[in-house]
Each structure stands twice: as C-alpha cells, then as structure tokens.
VMD Tcl script that draws the C-alpha trace (Angstrom):
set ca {
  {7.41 8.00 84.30}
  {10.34 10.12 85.62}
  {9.22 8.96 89.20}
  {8.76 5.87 88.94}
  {12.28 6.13 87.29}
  {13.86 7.92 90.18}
  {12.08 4.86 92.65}
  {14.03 2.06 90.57}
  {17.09 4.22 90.40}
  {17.21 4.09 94.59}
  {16.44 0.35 94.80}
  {19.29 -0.59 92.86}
  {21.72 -2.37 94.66}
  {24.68 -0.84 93.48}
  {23.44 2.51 94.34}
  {22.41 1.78 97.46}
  {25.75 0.50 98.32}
  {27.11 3.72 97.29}
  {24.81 5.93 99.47}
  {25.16 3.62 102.07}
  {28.97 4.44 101.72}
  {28.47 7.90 101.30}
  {26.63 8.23 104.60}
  {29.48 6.26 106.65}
  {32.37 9.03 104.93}
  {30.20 11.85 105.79}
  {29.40 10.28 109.27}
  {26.09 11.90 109.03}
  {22.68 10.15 108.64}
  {20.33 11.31 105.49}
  {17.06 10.16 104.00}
  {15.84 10.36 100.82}
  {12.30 11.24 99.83}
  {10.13 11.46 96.53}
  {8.11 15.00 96.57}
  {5.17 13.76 98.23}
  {7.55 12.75 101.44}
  {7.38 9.29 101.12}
  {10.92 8.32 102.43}
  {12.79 6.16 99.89}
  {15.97 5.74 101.88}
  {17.31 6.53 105.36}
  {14.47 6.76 108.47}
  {12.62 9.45 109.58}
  {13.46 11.36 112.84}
  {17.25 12.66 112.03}
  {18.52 15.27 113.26}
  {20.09 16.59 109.92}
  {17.46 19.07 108.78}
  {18.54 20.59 105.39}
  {16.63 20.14 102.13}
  {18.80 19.09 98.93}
  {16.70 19.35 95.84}
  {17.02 16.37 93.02}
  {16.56 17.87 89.67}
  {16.11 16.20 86.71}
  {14.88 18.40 82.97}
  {14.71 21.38 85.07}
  {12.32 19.94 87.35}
  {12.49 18.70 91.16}
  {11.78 15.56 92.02}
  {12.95 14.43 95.38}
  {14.60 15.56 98.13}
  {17.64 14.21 100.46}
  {17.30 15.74 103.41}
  {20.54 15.98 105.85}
  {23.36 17.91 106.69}
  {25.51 20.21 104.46}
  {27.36 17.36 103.24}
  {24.55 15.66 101.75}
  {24.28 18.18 99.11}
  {26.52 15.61 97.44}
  {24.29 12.98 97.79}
  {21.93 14.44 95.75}
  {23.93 16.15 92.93}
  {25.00 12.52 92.61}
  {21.23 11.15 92.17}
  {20.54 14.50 89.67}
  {23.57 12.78 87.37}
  {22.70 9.52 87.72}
  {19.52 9.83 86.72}
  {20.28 12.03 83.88}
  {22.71 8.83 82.59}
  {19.99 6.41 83.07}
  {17.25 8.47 81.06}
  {20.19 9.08 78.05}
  {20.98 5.26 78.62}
  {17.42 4.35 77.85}
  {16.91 6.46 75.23}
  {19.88 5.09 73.65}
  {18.72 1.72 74.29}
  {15.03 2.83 72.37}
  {16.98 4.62 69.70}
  {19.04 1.60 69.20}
  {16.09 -0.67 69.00}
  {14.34 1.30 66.67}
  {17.29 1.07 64.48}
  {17.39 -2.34 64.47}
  {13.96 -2.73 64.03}
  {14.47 -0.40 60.73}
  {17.26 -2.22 59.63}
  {15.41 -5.34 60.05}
  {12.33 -4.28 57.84}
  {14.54 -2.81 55.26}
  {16.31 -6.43 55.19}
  {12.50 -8.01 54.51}
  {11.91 -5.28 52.24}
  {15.56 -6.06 50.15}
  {14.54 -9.87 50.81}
  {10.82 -9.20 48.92}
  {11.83 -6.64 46.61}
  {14.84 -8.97 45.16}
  {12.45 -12.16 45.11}
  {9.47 -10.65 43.14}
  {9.34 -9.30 39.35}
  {5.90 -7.79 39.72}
  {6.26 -4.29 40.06}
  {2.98 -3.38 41.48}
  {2.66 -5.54 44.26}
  {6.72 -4.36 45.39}
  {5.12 -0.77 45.10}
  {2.97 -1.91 47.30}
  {4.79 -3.32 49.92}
  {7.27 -0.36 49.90}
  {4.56 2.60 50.51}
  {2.78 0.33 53.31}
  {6.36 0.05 54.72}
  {7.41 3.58 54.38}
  {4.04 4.68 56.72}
  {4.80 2.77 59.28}
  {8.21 3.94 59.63}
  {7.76 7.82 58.67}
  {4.61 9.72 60.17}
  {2.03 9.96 57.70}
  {-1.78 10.08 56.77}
  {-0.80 8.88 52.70}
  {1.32 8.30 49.79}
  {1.80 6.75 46.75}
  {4.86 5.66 44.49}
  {4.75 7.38 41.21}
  {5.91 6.00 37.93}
  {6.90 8.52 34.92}
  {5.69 8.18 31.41}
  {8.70 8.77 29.56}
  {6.57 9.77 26.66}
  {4.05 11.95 28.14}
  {6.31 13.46 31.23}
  {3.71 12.53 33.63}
  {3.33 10.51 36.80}
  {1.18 7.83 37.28}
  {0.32 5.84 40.31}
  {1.79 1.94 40.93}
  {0.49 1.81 44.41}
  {-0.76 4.23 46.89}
  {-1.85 4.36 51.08}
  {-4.21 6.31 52.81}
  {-5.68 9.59 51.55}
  {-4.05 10.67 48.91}
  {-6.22 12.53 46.40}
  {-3.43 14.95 46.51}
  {-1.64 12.59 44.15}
  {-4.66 11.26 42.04}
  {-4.59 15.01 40.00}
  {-2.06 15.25 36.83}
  {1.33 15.84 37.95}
  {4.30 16.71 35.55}
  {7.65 16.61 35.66}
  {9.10 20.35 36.39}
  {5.68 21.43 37.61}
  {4.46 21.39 41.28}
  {6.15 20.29 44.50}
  {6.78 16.78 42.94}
  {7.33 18.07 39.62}
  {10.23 20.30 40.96}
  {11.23 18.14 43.61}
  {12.23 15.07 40.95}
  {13.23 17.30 38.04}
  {16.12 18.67 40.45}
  {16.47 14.83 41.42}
  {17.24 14.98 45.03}
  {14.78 14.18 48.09}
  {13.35 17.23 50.07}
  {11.71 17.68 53.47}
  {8.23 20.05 52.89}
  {7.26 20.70 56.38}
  {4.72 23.50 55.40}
  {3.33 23.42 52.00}
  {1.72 26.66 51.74}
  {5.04 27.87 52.01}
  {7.09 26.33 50.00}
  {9.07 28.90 46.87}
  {7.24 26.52 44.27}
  {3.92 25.85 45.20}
  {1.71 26.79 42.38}
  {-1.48 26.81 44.14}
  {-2.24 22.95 43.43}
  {-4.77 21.34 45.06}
  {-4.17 21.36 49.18}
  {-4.17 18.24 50.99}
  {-0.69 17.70 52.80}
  {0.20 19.76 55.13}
  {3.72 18.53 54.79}
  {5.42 15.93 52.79}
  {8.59 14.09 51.84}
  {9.18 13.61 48.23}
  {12.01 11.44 46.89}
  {13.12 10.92 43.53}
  {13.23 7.28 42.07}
  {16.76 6.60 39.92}
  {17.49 4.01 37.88}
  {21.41 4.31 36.10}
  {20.66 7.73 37.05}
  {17.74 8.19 35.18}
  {14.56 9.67 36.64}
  {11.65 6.90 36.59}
  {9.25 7.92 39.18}
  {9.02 9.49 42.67}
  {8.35 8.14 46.31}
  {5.73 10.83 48.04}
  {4.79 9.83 52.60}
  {3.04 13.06 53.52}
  {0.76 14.23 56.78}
  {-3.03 15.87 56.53}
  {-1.88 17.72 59.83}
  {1.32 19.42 60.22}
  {4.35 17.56 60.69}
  {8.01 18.39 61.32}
  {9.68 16.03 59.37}
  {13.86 15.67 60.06}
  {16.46 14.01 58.24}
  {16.10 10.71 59.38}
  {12.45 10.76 57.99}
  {14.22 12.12 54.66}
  {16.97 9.17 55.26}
  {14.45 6.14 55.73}
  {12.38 7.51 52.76}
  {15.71 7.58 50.43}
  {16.59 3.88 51.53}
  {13.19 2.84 50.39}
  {13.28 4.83 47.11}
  {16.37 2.81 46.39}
  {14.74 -0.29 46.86}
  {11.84 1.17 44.31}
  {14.24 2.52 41.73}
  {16.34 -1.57 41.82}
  {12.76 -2.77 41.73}
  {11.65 -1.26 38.79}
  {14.73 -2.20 37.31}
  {14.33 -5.55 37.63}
  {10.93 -4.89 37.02}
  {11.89 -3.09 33.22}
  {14.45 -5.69 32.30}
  {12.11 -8.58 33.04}
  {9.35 -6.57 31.01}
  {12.15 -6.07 28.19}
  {13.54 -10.27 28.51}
  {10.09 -11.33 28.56}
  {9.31 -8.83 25.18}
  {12.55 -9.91 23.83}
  {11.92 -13.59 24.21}
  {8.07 -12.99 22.97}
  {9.94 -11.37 20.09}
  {12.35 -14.31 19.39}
  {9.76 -17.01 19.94}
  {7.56 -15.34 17.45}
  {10.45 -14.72 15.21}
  {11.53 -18.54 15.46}
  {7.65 -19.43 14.36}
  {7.72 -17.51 11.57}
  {10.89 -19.02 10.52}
  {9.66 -22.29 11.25}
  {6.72 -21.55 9.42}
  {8.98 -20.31 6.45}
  {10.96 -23.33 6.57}
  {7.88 -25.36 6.86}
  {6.33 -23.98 3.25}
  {9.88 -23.79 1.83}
  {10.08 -27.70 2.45}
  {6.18 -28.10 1.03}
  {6.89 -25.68 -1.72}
  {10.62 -27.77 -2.86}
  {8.61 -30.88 -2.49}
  {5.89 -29.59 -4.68}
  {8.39 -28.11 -7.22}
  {9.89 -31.84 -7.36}
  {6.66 -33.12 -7.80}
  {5.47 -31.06 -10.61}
  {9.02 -30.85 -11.79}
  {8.87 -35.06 -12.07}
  {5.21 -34.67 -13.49}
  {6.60 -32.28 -16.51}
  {9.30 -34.61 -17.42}
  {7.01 -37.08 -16.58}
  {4.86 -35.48 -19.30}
  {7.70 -34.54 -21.98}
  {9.19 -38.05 -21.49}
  {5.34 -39.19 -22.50}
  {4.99 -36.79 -25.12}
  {7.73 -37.70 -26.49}
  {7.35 -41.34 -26.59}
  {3.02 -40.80 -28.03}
  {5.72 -39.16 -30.72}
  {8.07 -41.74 -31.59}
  {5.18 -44.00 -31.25}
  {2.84 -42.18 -33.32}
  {4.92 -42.48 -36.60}
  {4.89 -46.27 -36.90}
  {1.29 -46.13 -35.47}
  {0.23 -43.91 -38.25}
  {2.30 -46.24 -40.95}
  {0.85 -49.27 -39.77}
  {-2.69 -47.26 -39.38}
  {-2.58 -46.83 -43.36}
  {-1.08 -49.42 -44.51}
  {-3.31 -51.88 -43.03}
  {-6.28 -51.41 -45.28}
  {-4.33 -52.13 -48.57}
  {-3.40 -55.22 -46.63}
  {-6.69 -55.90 -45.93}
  {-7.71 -55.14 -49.81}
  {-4.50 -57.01 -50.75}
  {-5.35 -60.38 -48.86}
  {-9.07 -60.33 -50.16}
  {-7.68 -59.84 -53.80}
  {-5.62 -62.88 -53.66}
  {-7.65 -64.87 -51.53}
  {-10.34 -64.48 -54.41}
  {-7.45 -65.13 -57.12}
  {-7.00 -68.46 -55.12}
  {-10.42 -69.47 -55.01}
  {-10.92 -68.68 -59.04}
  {-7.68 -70.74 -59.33}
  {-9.13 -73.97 -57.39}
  {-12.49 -73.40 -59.69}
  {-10.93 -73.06 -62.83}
  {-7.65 -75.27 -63.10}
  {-6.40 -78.91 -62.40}
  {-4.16 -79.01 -59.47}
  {-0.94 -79.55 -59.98}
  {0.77 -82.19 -57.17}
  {2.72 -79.56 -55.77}
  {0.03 -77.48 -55.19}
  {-2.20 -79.94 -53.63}
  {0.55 -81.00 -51.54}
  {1.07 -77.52 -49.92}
  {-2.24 -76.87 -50.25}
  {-3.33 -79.63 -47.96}
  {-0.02 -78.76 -46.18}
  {-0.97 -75.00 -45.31}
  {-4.68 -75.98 -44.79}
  {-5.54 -73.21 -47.49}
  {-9.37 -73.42 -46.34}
  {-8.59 -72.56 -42.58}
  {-5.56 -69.80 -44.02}
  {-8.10 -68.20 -46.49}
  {-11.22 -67.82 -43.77}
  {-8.67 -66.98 -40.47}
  {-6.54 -64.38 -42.26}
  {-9.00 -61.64 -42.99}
  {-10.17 -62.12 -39.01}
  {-6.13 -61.56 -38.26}
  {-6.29 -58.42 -40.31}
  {-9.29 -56.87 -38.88}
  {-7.89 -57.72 -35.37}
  {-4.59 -55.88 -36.17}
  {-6.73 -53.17 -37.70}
  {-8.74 -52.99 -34.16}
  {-5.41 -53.37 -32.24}
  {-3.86 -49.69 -34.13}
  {-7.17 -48.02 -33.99}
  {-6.87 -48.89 -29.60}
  {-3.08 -48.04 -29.78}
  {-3.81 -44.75 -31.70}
  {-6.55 -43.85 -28.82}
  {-4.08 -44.54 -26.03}
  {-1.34 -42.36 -28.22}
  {-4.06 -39.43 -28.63}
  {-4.74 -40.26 -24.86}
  {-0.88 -39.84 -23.87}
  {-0.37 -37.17 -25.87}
  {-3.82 -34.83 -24.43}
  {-2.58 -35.72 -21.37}
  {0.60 -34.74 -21.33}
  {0.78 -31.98 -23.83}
  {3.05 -29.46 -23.72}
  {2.01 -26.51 -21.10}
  {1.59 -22.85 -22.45}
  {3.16 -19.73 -21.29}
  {-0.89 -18.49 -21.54}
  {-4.80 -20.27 -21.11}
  {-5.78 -22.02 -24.12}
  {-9.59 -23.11 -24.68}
  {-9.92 -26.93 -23.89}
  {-12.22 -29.80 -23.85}
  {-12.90 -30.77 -20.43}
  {-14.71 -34.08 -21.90}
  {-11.75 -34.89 -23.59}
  {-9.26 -34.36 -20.84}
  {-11.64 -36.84 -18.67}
  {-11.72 -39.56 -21.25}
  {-7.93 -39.26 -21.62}
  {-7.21 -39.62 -18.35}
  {-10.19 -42.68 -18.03}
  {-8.55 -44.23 -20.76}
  {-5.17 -44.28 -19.22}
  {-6.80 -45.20 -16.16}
  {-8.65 -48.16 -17.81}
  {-6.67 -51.06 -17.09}
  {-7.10 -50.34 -13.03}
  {-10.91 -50.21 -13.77}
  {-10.85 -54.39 -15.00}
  {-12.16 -56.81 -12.81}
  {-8.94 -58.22 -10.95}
  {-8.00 -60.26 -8.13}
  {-7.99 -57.20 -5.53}
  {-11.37 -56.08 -7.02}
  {-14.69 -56.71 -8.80}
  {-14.65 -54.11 -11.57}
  {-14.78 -50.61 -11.47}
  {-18.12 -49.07 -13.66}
  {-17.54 -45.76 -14.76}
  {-20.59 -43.93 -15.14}
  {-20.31 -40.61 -17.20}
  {-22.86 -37.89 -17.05}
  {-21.92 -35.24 -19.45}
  {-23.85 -32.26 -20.20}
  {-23.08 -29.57 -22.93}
  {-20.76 -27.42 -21.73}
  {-18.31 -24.97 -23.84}
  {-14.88 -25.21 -24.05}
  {-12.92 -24.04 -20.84}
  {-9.93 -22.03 -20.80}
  {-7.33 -23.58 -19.21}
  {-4.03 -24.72 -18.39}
  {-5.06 -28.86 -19.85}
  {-2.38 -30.75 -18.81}
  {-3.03 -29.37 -14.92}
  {-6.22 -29.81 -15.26}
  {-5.35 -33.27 -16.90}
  {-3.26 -33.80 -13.89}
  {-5.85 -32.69 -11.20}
  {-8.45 -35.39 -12.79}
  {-5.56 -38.02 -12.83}
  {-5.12 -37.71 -8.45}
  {-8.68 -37.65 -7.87}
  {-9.85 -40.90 -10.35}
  {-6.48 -42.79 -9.17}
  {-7.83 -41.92 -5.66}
  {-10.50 -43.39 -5.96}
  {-10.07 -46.25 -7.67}
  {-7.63 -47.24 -4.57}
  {-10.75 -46.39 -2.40}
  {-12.31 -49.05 -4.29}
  {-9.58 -51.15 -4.55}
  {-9.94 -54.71 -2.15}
  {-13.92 -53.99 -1.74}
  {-16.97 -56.83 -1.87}
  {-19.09 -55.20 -4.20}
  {-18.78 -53.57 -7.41}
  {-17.32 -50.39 -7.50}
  {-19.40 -47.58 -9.14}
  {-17.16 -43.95 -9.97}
  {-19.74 -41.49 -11.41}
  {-18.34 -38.45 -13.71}
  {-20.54 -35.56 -14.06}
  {-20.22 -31.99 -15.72}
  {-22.80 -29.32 -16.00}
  {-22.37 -25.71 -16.79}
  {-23.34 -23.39 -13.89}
  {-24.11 -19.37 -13.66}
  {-23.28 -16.92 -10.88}
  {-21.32 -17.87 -7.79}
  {-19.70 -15.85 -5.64}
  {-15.92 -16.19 -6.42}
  {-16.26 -15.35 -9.70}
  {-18.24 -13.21 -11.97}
  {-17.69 -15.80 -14.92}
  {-20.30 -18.98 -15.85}
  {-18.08 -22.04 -14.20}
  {-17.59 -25.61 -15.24}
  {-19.05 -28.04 -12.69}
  {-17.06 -31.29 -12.09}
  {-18.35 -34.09 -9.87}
  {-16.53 -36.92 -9.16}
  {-18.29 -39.25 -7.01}
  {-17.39 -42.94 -5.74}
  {-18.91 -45.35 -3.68}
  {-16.01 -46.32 -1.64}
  {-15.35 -46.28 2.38}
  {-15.32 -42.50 2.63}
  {-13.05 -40.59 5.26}
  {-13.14 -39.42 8.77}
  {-13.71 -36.05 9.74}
  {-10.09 -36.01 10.68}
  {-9.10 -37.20 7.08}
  {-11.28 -34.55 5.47}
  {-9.67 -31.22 7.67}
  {-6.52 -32.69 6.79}
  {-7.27 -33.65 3.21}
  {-5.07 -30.36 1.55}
  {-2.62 -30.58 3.68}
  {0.85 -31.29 2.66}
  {2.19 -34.38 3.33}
  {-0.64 -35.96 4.92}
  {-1.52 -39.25 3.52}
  {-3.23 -42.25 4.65}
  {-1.59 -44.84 2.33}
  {1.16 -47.13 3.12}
  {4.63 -45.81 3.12}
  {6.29 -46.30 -0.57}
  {2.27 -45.73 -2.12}
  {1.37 -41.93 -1.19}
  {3.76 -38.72 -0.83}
  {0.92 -36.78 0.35}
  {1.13 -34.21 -2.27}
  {-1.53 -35.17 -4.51}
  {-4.53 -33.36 -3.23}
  {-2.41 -30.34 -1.82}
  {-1.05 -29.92 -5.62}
  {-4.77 -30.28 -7.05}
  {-5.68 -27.70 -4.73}
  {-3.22 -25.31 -6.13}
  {-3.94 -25.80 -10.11}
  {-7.42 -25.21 -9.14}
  {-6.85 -21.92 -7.50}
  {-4.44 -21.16 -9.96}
  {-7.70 -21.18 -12.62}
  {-9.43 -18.99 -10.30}
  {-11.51 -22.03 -9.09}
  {-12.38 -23.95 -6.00}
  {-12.28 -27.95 -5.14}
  {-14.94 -29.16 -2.87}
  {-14.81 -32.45 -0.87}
  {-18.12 -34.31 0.74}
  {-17.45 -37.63 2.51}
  {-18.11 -39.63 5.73}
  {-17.02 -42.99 6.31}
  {-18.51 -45.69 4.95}
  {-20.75 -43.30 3.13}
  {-18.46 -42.45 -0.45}
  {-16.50 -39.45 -0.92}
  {-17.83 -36.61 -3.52}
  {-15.41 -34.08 -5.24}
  {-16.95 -30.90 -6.78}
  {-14.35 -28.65 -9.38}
  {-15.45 -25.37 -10.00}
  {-13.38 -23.89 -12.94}
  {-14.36 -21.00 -14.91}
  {-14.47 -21.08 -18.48}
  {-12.75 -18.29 -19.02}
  {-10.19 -16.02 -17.17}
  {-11.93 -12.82 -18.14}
  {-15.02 -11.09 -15.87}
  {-18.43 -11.00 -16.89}
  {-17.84 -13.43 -20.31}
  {-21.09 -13.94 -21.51}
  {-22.85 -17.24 -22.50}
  {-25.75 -18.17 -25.52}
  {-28.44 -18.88 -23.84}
  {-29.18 -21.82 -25.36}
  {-26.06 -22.99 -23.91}
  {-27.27 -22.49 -20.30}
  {-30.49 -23.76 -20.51}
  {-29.45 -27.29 -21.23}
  {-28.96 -30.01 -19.20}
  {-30.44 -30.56 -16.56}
  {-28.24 -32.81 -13.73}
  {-28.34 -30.91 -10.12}
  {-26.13 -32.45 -7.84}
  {-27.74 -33.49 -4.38}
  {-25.18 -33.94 -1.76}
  {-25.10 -37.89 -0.98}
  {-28.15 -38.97 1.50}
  {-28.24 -43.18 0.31}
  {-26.64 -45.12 2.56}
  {-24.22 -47.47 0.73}
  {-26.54 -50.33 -1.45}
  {-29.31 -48.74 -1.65}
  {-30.97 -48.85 -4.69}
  {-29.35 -46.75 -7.83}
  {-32.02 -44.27 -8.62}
  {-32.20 -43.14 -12.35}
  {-32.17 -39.59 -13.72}
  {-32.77 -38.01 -17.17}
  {-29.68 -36.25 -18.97}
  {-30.73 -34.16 -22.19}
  {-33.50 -36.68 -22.32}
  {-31.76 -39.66 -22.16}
  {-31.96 -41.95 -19.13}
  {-28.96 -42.33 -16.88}
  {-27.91 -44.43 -14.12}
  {-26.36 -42.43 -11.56}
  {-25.27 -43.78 -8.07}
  {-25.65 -41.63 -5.28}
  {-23.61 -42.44 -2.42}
  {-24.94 -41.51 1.63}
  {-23.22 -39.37 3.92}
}
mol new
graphics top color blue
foreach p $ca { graphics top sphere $p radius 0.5 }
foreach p [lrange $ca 0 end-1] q [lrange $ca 1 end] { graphics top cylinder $p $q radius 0.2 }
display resetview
C-alpha cells in the first residue's frame, strides 16, 4: 500500500514539475527509484552516484540517487508523503464520521417515528455493532419494582446478559447505579467483578436516562479482547440517548394509551349509569303514574261504592214494594167498579203492559248493581292500597279482577272476532304477595295479548292456567305456576332477546312506552320469582310466572294440597289451527288450546 502510494505520489503532475525544477536549480541530473531499482524518475546512466534514502514510518522506501544536492530531493518526497498518508487518513476519518452521523440521523429519524419500544431496541443494538467492535449486546430495561434488568432486544452471543443482573451488583449493576458510561477493556480485572459468569472479554456499558432517572442500560461487548477508546464510549452514549428518548416516548404512549383506556372505560360506566338512571326515572314515573293511577281508582271504587251499596239494598224492597201494589191493583180491578177517571188513566198508562214490564225493569236494575258492584270489587282488588310488608293473596282473584276489567276488549268488535278466555285453575293456596304488583304484572301481559290478537281472522283463544309446583332451583319454597298462553302471531327471535329490555317496543309510537314487560320483570324478581317467555312467529307466545307462595325457606305444604291437579304444561308443538285437544282438570274436562312453536 505504502508503495504503490509513493508510485502515485511521483506521477503527479504537480510534483513532477517541482522535481523537474529542482533538478534545473541544482544543475545536476537525479533519478528516482522504488527499492527494487525500478527507476521512477530521471534515466539511468548519470554520473551522480550518491544514494538518498526516502523514509516513510521509519521505513525506506526508495531511493534518489544523485549528487549531494539531491539529498533535498528526497527529504522533500519523505514529507510529502507523510502529508498525503495524514491527508488520507483524514479524508477516511472524515468519512467515517459522516457515515456515523448519517446512521445516527436514520436512527433519530426511526426512533422518533415509532412508539414500539422493542422493535427501536432493536434497531439501536444492531446499529451500535456495526459501529463499535463487538461479538454481542443487548439493551436492558429496569424493573423499577424488582431492581432488575431485563432484556428488550439483544445481538449476537450474549448469554452473559441472559443471567439475573441487579442494580448495584456486577459490572452493569455498578456501572448504571454510578450512572455514567465506562470502557471495560479487561474484565477479569476490573475492581468490581464479582466472579459472574465470564463471557466478554471486554465491554462498554452505558447507562439509559430518562429526566435523569435510571431506566435501563446499553451493554456492545467482545468474546476476544478488545481495546475499546473513547470514541467507542462516545458512539455508544449517542445511541443510549436515543434509547433513553425512546423509551420515553415509549412510557408516555404506554401511560396516554392506559390513561385513555382508563377514561373510555370510565365514560362507559358513566354512560351505563346514565343509561339505568334514565330506565330507572322512567320506571319510577311509570309506577309512580300506576300508584296514583291506583289511589285515584281506589278512590273512585270508594265514592262509588256508597251509592252502589244504597242502591244494592234498597232495590229489593223496591222489588217487594212494586209486587205489593201491583197485586193491590189487580184485587182493585177484581173487586170494584171503575170509576171514569180511573179507566181513563188506566187505558192511558196501559196498566196491563206497566204491571207485567215493571218487575222485568227492576230485576234488570237489580242485575245492572250486582255487575257494577263486581267491577267496584274488581277496581278496588286491583288497585288496593300496597303494604309496607307481603300479605297472603288470592291469585284467582287477582286474575278475574284484572279479566274483568279487561272484559270489554275481549267482545267481538270491528278490529276483532272475540277473544275466548279459557281458565284452567287448579287448587292452589294463597300466595304471599305484594297484590296490586302482581295485579299489575297480569294487567301488561293479558293487555298484551289481547293487542296480539287484536285485527286477526280467526277467533282469538287466551288460555289462563295455575298449578301449584314443588322444588325448583331458585327457591327452596313450593311456587305458584302461571301460564298465560295466546294464540296470536308470536315474536321473532329478535323480539324475544329484547323482550325485558327497557324501552323496546314494537307498537306504534303514542301506544307502547316500552316499559311494560321490563317493569313485570322487576315485581317478579322482587317476589323472589322468575317470568318465562316461549314464542316464535306465527306460532303464539306462552308466559310462565313462577312466584313463591311464601317469602320464607323451606314452608311446608299439606299434602293433599300438592297432589291435586293435574295440568302439566307442554311447551307449544300445534301449529296454529290445529285441532284444540282436550284435557282433564280435577276431573272435569277442559278445553285448552295449545299453540305451536
């Protein structure tokens, strides 16, 4: 290399205008030769015989060969070449800075575009070998908990690194605790190695800072021994910057993204919150509007109930009364001449059609109290007054209430053919209860259906059955059994998840608020029970109650109460108009219509 340096050196042209030069001052011809003779300027055959030696690093490398005064010649080719070789290796050192100042741009460049902290690591350690003599390393991230490093990314063999490493103990250990880099250019030697497990020969460790806080450690080290300088130390620090601003970003993006996880989950919960405030006000409305519903009722089966009960016993002295003189005026006609008055108004009235049509008046006012007194005992069942605590109940009686208030929906109308009621009933003890929910519970289901049946081509069928039921696994009590079944269109599957839902309603805007069922749902849990729905479309719609009959554990039964009755419900398997099938209920025989699913 140095000859081949020395060759281009002579063939420049600038130089060889200078010894050309030279050898015109000095007047004296010289030649120039490499140290195996061949002659690299001047010709052969002078007469100038003296030997000048070119030097260069304290060896020879050429010779000029002339008189005395060509000594000059080659003290001028020893410096010259000296100034070329430090020129070149400027020219490499100042290439390799670039080059380093390059990477560490794409480094800055990659590092500032990417929040993944692993694949940065990465990058970094791959970077920092090919810069810094090395056989491995690894980036190290502390646990701030635990005090000990573990590895983001590593290069090479490093098994040095995969064994426990502490803060304060060790090379590394010491090395970051003090929190300055250090050059370890022998290992075995250094004041703090503890005897750890060999595999460097020498390393570079750099500490990792983030708002000067230790986070982790940058190790490049060499299986062979290396003498590591400053420059190694000064790369390796640039890149541990670039670590320590990555893991920042790195942290914060990890703390923004936990942050935001936080406040999205936070803004659920309150939207969730909001969400059953809104269901639970509108509820609250709606049972607050069904108790003043219900004391506005009460109050009027009151006021009501007074005359009712006047005109309830008066009516049969009126009745006795009108016979009495009916009979006086027939013993009157028999017995005595009419007077021409009388036979006037007599003929006038038309006493024969007044004396058979008023007894039928009577005995249709006397029907008309008896059905106003039902719908009064009706109103008033319904909507009696709710207890602080459970009172026992009829469950019969809370049905027929709520049928009879229902009844004038059940007529055959111009939307519809009739509703038939069919009641199954068996013998079942009194339940208790909160009635008036339960009252209320009965009401949204029957008024359900009866707009599922509602605008239909056939007769509408709603059958009502009850049984009494032992050992389920929600309670530890004998339960009530209520089915309510219709043959109308039935819901979707759709419908049916959504059926408890609040809010959800399939009838036209101004008919449903959607907070029937959801409300029905509630009572019924609120008597430690469960509501059942079975439906498909076109198929009918079944809904089983569970309640039971008593809020105590373990209440037990006669046994000749449970062993009567003997109704099992069979989930619907007809398909709509198929023939009613008939089944016996305490030995009497029943029509009960079984709708398909």
């Amino acid at each position: 290399m140095v000859k081949s340096n020395f060759r281009n050196l002579i063939v420049k042209k600038d130089v060889l205008a200078l010894l050309n030069d030279f050898a015109q001052a000095i007047d004296c011809q010289f030649t120039i030769e490499n140290t195996e003779g061949e002659i690299l300027f001047g010709q052969a055959g002078g007469t100038c015989a003296i030997a000048h030696p070119i030097e260069f690093a304290g060896e020879v490398i050429g010779w000029v060969r002339g008189s005395q005064q060509a000594s000059g010649v080659a003290s001028f080719l020893t410096y010259a070449l000296k100034q070329e070789s430090e020129k070149k290796n400027l020219a490499h050192e100042l290439l390799e800075r670039y080059q380093e100042i390059d990477l560490l741009h794409d480094i800055s460049i990659q590092v500032t575009a990417s929040l993944n902290l692993r694949p940065v690591s990465r990058l970094l350690i791959q970077e920092a070998a090919q810069l810094i003599p090395s056989t491995g390393g690894a980036i190290l991230l502390l646990n701030q908990k635990t005090n000990v490093f573990e590895i983001l990314a590593e290069i090479g063999s490093s098994s040095y690194l995969q064994q426990p490493i502490k803060l304060g103990e060790g090379i590394i250990g010491n090395i970051v605790q003090m929190g300055r880099g250090e050059i370890v250019n022998n290992i075995v030697a250094y004041p703090r190695y503890l005897g750890e497990k060999k595999q460097f020969n020498s390393l570079i460790c750099v500490p990792l800072n983030v708002e000067e806080r230790v986070v982790g450690a940058i190790v490049i080290g060499s299986e062979t021994a290396v003498n590591y300088t400053s420059r190694d130390l000064k790369l390796l620090s640039i890149l541990a910057m670039q670590a320590g601003v990555a893991i920042e970003k790195a942290l914060l993006y990890e703390q923004s993204c936990e942050a935001a996880k936080i406040a999205q989950i936070q803004a659920q919960q309150l939207q969730t919150t909001l969400h059953e405030l809104q269901q639970t006000q509108a509820q609250l409305i709606q049972s607050e509007k069904m108790s003043s519903l219900g004391q506005l009722v009460a109050g009027i089966a009151h006021e009501i109930n007074n005359p009712v009960n006047f005109i309830s016993g008066n009516i049969n002295h009126a009745q006795q009364y009108v016979d009495d003189l009916l009979r006086l005026v027939h013993i009157y006609q028999d017995n005595c001449d009419y007077l021409p008055e009388i036979q006037e108004l007599s003929e006038e009235i038309d006493l024969d059609f007044v004396s058979e049509d008023l007894p039928k008046l009577i005995s249709s006012m006397s029907l008309g109290i008896k059905r106003v007194r039902e719908i009064v005992l009706s109103l008033r069942n319904f909507s009696r007054t709710e207890q602080s605590q459970m009172t026992p109940a009829d469950i019969h009686e809370g049905i027929d209430s709520t049928l009879l208030i229902l009844d004038n929906r059940l007529k055959t109308s111009c939307s519809n053919l009739g509703i038939e009621v069919i009641k199954n009933y068996d013998v079942i003890p009194l339940v208790e209860c909160y009635p008036s929910q339960l009252n209320q519970v009965f009401m949204n289901i029957l008024a359900n259906a009866i707009d599922a049946l509602d605008g239909q081509e056939k007769e509408g069928i709603i059958t009502i059955s009850t049984s009494l039921e032992n050992g389920k696994s929600f309670t530890h009590s004998p339960y009530i059994v209520v089915r309510i079944q219709d043959n109308g269109s039935g819901m979707t599957q759709d419908v049916r998840d959504r059926l408890f839902e609040p809010f959800f309603t399939t009838k036209p805007i101004g008919k449903g608020t959607g907070l029937g069922m959801p409300i029905c749902r509630k009572i019924i849990e609120k008597h430690n029970g469960q509501i059942e729905c079975f439906s498909e479309p076109g198929q009918g719609t079944i809904f089983c109650i569970h309640i039971p009959i008593s809020a105590r554990k373990n209440v037990e039964v006669p046994k000749n109460m449970l062993s009567k009755g003997s109704f099992t419900f069979q989930p619907p398997i007809n398909t709509v108009g198929a023939p009613i099938p008939t089944t016996v209920v305490n030995g009497t025989p029943v029509t009960v219509f079984t709708p398909a699913t």
